[in-house]
N, C-alpha and C positions, 0 to 999 in steps of 0.2 A: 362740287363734290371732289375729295380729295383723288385722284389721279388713281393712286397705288388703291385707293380700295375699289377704285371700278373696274381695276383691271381685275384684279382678286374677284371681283364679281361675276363681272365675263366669262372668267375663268370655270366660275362652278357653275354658269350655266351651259358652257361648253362641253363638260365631266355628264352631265345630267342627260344632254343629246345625244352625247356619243355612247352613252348606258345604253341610251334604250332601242339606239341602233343594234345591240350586241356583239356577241362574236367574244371569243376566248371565255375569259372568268372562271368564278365560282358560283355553280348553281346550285339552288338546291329545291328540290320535288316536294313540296307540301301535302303532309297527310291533310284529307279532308275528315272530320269524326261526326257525325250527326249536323253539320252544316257550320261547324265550327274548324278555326286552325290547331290540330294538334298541339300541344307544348312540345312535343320533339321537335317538331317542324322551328318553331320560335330557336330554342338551343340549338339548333342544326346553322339558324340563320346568321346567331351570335359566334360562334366558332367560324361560318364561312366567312364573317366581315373580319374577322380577326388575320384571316390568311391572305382576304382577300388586298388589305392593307400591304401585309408582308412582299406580296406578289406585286403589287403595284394594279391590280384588277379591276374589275367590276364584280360587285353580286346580284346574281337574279335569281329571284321567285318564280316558281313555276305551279300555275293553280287548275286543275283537273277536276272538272263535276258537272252539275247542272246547279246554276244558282249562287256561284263561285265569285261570282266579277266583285262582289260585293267586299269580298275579303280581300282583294287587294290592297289598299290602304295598311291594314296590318301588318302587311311582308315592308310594304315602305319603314314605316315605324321602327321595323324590330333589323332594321339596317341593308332591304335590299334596295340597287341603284334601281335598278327595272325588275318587270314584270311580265312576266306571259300570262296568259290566261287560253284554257281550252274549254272554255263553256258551251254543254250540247247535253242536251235528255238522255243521248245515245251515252254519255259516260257521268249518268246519274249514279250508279254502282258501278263497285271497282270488277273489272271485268280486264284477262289479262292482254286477249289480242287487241281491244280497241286502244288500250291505256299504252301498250307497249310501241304501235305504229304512230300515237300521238309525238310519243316521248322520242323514239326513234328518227324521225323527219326531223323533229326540232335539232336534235342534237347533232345529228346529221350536219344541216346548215349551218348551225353556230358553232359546232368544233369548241366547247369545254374543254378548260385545261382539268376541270374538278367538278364533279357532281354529287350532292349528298341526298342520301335519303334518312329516312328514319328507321332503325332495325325492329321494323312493325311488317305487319302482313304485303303490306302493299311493298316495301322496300324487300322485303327477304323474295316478291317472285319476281320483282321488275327489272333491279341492280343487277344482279348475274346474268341476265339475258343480256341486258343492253350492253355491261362488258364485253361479252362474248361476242357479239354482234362486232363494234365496236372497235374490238383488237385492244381495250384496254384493259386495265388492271383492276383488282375490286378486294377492297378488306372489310372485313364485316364487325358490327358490335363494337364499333369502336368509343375509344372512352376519354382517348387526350389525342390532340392534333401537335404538330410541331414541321414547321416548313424547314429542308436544304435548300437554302435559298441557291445554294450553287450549281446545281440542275432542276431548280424550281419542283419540286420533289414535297408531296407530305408526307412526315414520317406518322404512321398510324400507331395506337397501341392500341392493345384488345385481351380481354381475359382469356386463360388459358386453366380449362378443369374448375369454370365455376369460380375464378378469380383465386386461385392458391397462387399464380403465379403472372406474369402479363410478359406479351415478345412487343416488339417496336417493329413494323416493317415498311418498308417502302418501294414505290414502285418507280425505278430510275429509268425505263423507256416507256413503257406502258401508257399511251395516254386514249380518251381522257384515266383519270382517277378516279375510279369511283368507290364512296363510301358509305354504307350504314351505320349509322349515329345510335347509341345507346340510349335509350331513356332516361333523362336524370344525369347523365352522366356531365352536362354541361350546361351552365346559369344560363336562365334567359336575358336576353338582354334589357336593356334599358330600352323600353318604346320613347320614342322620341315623338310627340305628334305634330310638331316643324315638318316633320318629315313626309314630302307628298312626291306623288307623281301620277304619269297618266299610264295604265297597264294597256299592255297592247295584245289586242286578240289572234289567236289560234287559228287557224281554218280546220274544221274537225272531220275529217271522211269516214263516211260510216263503215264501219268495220265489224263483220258477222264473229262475234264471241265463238270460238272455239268449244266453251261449253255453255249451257243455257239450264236453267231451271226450268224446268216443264213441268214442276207438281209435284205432288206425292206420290212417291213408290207405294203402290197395291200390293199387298199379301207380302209386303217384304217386314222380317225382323233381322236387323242388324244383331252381327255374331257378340254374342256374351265376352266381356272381360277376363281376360283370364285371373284364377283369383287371388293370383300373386298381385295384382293392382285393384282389388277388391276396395274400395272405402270404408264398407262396414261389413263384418262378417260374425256370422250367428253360428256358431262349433257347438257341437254335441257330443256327449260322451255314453259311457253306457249309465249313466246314473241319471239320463234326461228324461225318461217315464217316457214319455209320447212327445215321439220327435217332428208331430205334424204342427205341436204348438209353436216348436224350435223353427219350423221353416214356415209358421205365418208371421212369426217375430222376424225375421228375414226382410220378409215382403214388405211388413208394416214398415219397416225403417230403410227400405228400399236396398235392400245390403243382398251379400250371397250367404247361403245354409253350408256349413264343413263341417269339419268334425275331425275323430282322434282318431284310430287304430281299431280302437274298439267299437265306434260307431260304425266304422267298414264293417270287419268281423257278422256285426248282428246285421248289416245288410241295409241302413239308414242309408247310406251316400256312397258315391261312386268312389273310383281310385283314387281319380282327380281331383277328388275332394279333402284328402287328406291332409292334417296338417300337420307337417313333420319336419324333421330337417332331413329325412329321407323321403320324404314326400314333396309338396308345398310350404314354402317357407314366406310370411308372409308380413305383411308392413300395414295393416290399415289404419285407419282414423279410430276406429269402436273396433273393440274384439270383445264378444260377446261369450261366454265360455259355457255351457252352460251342460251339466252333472258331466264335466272334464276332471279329471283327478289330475291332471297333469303331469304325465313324465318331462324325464328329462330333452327326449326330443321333442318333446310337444311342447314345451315350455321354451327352450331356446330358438324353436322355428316362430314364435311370437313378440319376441322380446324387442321388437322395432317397432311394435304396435303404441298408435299415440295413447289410446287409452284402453284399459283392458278392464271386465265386470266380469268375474266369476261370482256362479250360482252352484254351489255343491252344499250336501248334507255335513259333509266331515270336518269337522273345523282344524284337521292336519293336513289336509291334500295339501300336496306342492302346488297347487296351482294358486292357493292363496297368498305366496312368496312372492310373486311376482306381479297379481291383478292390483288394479288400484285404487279398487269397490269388491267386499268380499260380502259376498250376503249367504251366509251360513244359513241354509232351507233345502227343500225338499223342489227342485225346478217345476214340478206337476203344478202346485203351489203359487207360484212365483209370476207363474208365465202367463196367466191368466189376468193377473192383475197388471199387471205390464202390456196386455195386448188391450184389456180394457180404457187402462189410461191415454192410450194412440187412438182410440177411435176403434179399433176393429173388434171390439167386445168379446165377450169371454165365450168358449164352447157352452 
């Protein structure tokens, strides 16, 4: 065998040892989804081997559940050198004390120059603890990576206002680094299935959840939406006849009952129920209008509504100027047959 490639050989089986020893690197925390690896977790793995190169590092997978050992091989694949694994029934579900004292020990001992997670549930409560914890740094939502290789530094970017704009920041002592990865925002890699290794297990100490599900709350009803974030809302005017039809069309489409000025006035709905731009101004999915004539504040406190269906006799109200379904009748009429077609049949 030629010389120069057994040394090169040697070599990567040297690189492969001293992985799975650890210490420093690029890690990154795998979301676990119904017993599957997240896609974030995959593009989180692709971006860390990208840096991981720059730095001159190692990348490790870190895999958290019951049932997990099994998904190792995939973090190999999708470009890490090693693997942890904390497989235990005790962190079957994501729970934050046992999952944080796991994460916490580990990163403890191994001292990370970079840690990624995915900008999902589990990453938005665990990253900021552990920074915190930690002494290190932490940028969230992030969408492009870029190393100063001259204080080994990643320069992060992250939207700002919903992506109208994006800053670059970096953390020049702060270590480790830690980062939530944006979904989507980065290719998965190329799995490679050359690619193997042996993952090394966790020791997992059981650790009492700080909170716990214990069942269903008795005789509790959680407080109403306010119905400025209403999804669907059923408005009445004084031209709805019998506004009891108006608030079981409410019910039947799982939405809230409001109304105009005039609806107050005659004593149909509360203050709060108002919808005005002196009152309630309001954005939902379905706006339901129904014998609204529509002024002009009633009309402009709607106007962000996805879909609007006015029900009035007058074929000039203003409210037909602006609805996107006008059905010119009599609501008494109307609302019947509309509660009949939902199932909840007619008075």
């Amino acid at each position: 065998m030629d010389a120069s490639y057994l040394d090169l050989l040697m070599a990567q089986q040297e690189e492969v040892s001293e992985a799975e020893g650890g210490g420093g690197g690029v890690w990154v925390v795998a979301d676990v989804v119904d017993g599957a690896v997240s896609p974030v977790t995959l593009e989180a793995l692709g971006a860390a081997r990208t840096l991981a190169d720059a730095l001159g590092a190692y990348v490790f997978g870190v895999l958290l559940g019951d049932g997990v050992t099994d998904l190792a091989p995939l973090l190999y694949q999708a470009g890490a050198d090693g693997v942890r694994v904390a497989d235990d029934p005790s962190l079957a579900h994501f729970a934050l004390a046992p999952y944080l004292k796991v994460l916490g020990d580990l990163f403890a001992a191994e001292q990370p120059e970079v840690v990624m997670f995915g900008a999902t549930p589990l990453g938005r409560e665990i990253a900021p603890r552990l920074a915190q914890r930690m002494g290190g740094g932490l940028v969230e939502h992030v969408t492009a990576t870029t190393l100063d290789e001259s204080i080994r530094a990643v320069q992060a970017t992250f939207p700002i206002y919903g992506g109208e704009y994006y800053e670059i920041v970096v953390c020049p002592e702060a270590r480790p680094q830690f980062l939530t990865v944006e979904p989507g925002s980065f290719p998965e890699p190329f799995l490679d299935p050359y690619r193997k290794g042996e993952p090394t297990s966790i020791d997992v100490e059981l650790v009492e959840p700080d909170v716990r599900v214990v069942g269903k709350a008795e005789g509790f009803e959680p407080p109403q939406l306010p119905l400025s974030q209403a999804a669907v809302i059923v408005a009445v005017g004084r031209q709805a006849g019998d506004p009891e039809l108006a608030g079981r069309l409410a019910a039947a489409l799982g939405g809230r009952l409001a109304g105009d000025r005039g609806a107050r006035d005659a004593g149909w709905i509360e203050a709060g129920q108002v919808v005005d731009v002196r009152g309630v101004t309001v954005a939902p999915q379905v706006y339901v209008a129904v014998g609204i004539r529509g002024d002009t504040f009633h009309n402009a406190a709607i106007e962000e509504a996805g879909f609007i269906l006015a029900i009035h006799p007058d074929p000039d109200a203003p409210i037909f100027q602006v609805a996107d379904l006008c059905l010119e009748a009599e609501p008494q009429e109307v609302l019947p047959l509309l509660l009949e077609a939902l199932g909840e049949g007619a008075l």
